[in-house]
C-alpha positions, 0 to 999 in steps of 0.5 A: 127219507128226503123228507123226514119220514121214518123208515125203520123204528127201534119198539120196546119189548120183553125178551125170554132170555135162558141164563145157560147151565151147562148141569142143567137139562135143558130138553126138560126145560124146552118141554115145560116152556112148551106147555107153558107157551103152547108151542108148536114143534116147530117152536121147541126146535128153534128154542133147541137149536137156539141153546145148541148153537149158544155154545160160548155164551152165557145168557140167549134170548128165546123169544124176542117179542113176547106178547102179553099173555106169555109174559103172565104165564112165564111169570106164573111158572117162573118158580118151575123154570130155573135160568129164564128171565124176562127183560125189558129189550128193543127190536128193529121193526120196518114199518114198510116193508113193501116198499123198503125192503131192498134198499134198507136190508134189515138187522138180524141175529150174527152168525157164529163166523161173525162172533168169531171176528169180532174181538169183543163179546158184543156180539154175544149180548142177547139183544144185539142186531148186525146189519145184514143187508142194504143201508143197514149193513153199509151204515151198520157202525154208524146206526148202531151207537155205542152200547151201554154197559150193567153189572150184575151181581151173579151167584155161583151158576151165574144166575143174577142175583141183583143190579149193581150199576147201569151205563146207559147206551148212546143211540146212534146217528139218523141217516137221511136218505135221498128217497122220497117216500110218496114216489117210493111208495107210487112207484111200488104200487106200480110193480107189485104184480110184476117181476120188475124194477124201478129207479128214478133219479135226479138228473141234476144231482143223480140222488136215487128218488126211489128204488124198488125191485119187485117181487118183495120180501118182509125183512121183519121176519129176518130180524128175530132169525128167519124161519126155515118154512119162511126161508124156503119159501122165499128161495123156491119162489121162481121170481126170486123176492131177494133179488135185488133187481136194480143192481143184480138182474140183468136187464137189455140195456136199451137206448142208454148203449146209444151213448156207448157207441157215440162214445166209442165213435168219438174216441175212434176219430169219426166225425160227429156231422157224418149223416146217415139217412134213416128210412124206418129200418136198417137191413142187415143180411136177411135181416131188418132192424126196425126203427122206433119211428116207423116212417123214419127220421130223415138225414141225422148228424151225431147231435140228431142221432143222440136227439131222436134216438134214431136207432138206424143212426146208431145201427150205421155207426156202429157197422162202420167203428166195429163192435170191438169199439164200443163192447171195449167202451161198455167194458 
């Protein structure tokens, strides 16, 4: 943020990576690693559907987080599971989810269209994240680096045998964003039991301070591949967490559309020192529109109007240009 407080972080890990043998059954392997780990059925799909979606490449990572305990049984079996490997990797990990979720997205595992596009294999590496979503996805290139490079001695299954060099990769740039985290983090207590946004600027330079859609979602639980209970979940959810409110909800304009119609009366030719005279309300036909100030504001000029926020001013003004004025002004 503004003020140097990281808002993601890179943590080391111990990836379970499948070097991929086409001879190999790998609904056999699946079960042993079921046992081993303990696996719910849930967990034996996501390794099947992870092996089944790998069709191009070579090595895939089955379990990005592994926990010490699995690492000791993996190591104790390793002699009964033939292909898998344990290595030392990174993760995406956000330590605030609450509060950053929907301006900084988050990195997850590429789609087999986006392997497609891309013309090198990077996109293959096991350990590989795109950004996806925010300033992760508007920055990704930028926060990525440049990846590094090892070669490995394989045999004739291309299962490795031993390293033989390392080209160490460059860590990519810090982005400092505008955002104050003390207010991002006030702001969000403000919401959370809300469907809401919020967005505070600086007036002076428009830099975004804070900006909070309410409700939320953890993007830590996108980085290793979302889940499908997770996943439905969050799209059954009526307050919709993934909306993005503050740019893709829609919302009454308020007060701020007072300036579209001064703005559209201006270029119309009327006369900024026009008074109208504001008694509380406005009638229009059967109807009434009240004033915010309920005894009303007096005799205002276009300077008043926009001062006091009159709304009988601007209910006036915009009775007299015509609404094809100012809705091709909004436009």
């Amino acid at each position: 943020d503004r003020r140097g407080v990281a808002l993601t972080r890179n943590e080391s890990n111990y990836r379970l990576l499948l070097y991929l043998d086409r001879k190999r059954n790998n609904e056999v392997l699946v079960e042993k690693l079921a046992q081993i780990l303990d696996l719910s059925e849930e967990g034996k799909n996501i390794f099947t559907t992870k092996i089944k979606n790998a069709s191009r490449k070579s090595v895939i990572s089955l379990m990005d987080n592994l926990g010490w305990d699995d690492l000791a049984r993996i190591e104790t079996n390793s002699h009964l599971l033939s292909g898998v490997s344990i290595e030392s990797g990174i993760i995406r990990r956000y330590p605030y989810p609450n509060e950053t979720a929907h301006f900084l997205g988050y990195v997850s595992l590429p789609s087999e269209r986006e392997i497609d596009d891309n013309e090198q294999n990077l996109f293959m590496h096991p350990d590989f994240r795109l950004g996806k979503f925010g300033i992760e996805k508007s920055f990704d290139e930028a926060l990525r680096g440049k990846y590094g490079v090892k070669y490995v001695e394989v045999n004739v299954h291309e299962m490795p045998l031993r390293t033989l060099s390392v080209k160490p990769a460059i860590e990519g740039s810090r982005l400092h964003l505008t955002i104050d985290f003390a207010l991002q983090k006030y702001v969000t207590e403000r919401i959370k039991d809300h469907v809401a946004s919020i967005v505070v600027m600086d007036v002076k330079s428009g830099e975004i301070l804070a900006y909070a859609s309410s409700p939320t979602f953890d993007p830590n639980n996108f980085v290793e591949g979302v889940s499908k209970d997770y996943w439905q979940q969050l799209n059954n959810d009526p307050s919709k967490p993934l909306n993005n409110k503050p740019i893709s909800a829609l919302y009454p304009p308020g007060s701020t559309f007072k300036l579209m119609v001064a703005l559209a009366a201006l270029e119309s030719g009327f006369n900024p020192n026009t008074h109208f005279y504001c008694n509380g309300s406005y009638q229009m036909g059967r109807r009434a529109f009240h004033c915010w100030k309920e005894g009303g504001h007096g005799s205002l000029d276009l300077m008043g109007g926009i001062k006091n926020s009159c709304n009988v001013y601007f209910f006036n003004v915009a009775n007299q240009i015509g609404y094809e004025k100012f809705t091709d002004m909004a436009k």
